[in-house]
C-alpha positions in Angstrom: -31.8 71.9 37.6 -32.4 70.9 34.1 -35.0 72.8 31.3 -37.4 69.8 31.8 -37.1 70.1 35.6 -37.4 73.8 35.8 -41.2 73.4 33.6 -41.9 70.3 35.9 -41.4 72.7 39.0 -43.2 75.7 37.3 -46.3 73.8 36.5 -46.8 72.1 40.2 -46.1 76.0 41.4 -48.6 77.2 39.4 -51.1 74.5 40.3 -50.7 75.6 44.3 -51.2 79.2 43.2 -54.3 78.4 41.5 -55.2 76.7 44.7 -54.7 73.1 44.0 -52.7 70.8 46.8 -49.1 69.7 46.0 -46.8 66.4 47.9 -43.0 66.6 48.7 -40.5 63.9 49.8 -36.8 64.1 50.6 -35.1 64.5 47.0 -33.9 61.1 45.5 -35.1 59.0 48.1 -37.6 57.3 46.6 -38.3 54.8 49.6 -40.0 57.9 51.5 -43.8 58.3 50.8 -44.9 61.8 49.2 -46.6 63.7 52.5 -49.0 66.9 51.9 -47.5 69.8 52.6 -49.9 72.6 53.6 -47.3 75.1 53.3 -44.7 74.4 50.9 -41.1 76.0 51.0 -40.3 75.2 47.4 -36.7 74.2 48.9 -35.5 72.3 45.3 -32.3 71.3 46.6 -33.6 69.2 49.3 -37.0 68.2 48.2 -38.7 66.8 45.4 -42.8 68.0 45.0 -45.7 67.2 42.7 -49.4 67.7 42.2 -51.5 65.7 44.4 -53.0 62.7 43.2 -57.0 62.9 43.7 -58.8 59.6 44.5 -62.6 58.6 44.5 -63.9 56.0 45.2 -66.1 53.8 42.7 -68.6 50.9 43.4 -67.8 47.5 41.9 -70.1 44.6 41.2 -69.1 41.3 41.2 -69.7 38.9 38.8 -68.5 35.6 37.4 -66.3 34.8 33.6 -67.0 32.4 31.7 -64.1 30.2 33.4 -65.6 30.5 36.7 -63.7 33.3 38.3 -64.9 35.8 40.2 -64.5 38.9 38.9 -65.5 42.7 39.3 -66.6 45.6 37.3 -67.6 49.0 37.9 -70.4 51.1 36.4 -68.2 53.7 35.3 -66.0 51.7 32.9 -66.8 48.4 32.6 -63.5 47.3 32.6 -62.9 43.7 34.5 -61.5 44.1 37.4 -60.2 41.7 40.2 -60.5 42.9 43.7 -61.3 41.6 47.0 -63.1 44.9 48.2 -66.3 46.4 47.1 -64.8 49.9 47.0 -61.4 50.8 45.7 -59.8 54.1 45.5 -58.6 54.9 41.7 -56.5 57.8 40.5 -58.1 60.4 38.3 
């Protein structure tokens, strides 16, 4: 393990202690989706584990640009954003 692995590992260990949700996937097989792990082992040579992403979802609006497209924006940002769904699922 490398120095900048090592503080990579200590900081999503110290987020589970404080109670926070971690992933893990097979290590270096990034073709495997991270799964929650209720339990983690902390096994570094076979697994690779981060925080948990958190998701929410956020209401969009559509509306249409000034070259006819539809778009969609959101209450939260206002940023344009092109979607087919009312609600997406964003990343905090």
């Amino acid at each position: 393990m490398t120095r900048e692995e090592t503080l990579e590992a200590i900081k999503v260990m110290q987020h589970y202690a404080d109670g926070g949700e971690v992933e893990q996937r097979l290590r270096d097989d990034d073709e495997l989706d991270w799964f929650w792990n209720g339990s983690p082992t902390f096994d570094f040579l076979h697994y690779d584990y981060r925080i948990k992403k958190t998701t929410k979802k956020i209401k969009l609006y559509a509306w249409i640009d000034y070259k006819g497209q539809l778009c969609w924006i959101t209450t939260d940002s206002w940023k344009r954003v092109q979607s087919e769904d009312k609600w997406v699922e964003v990343e905090e």
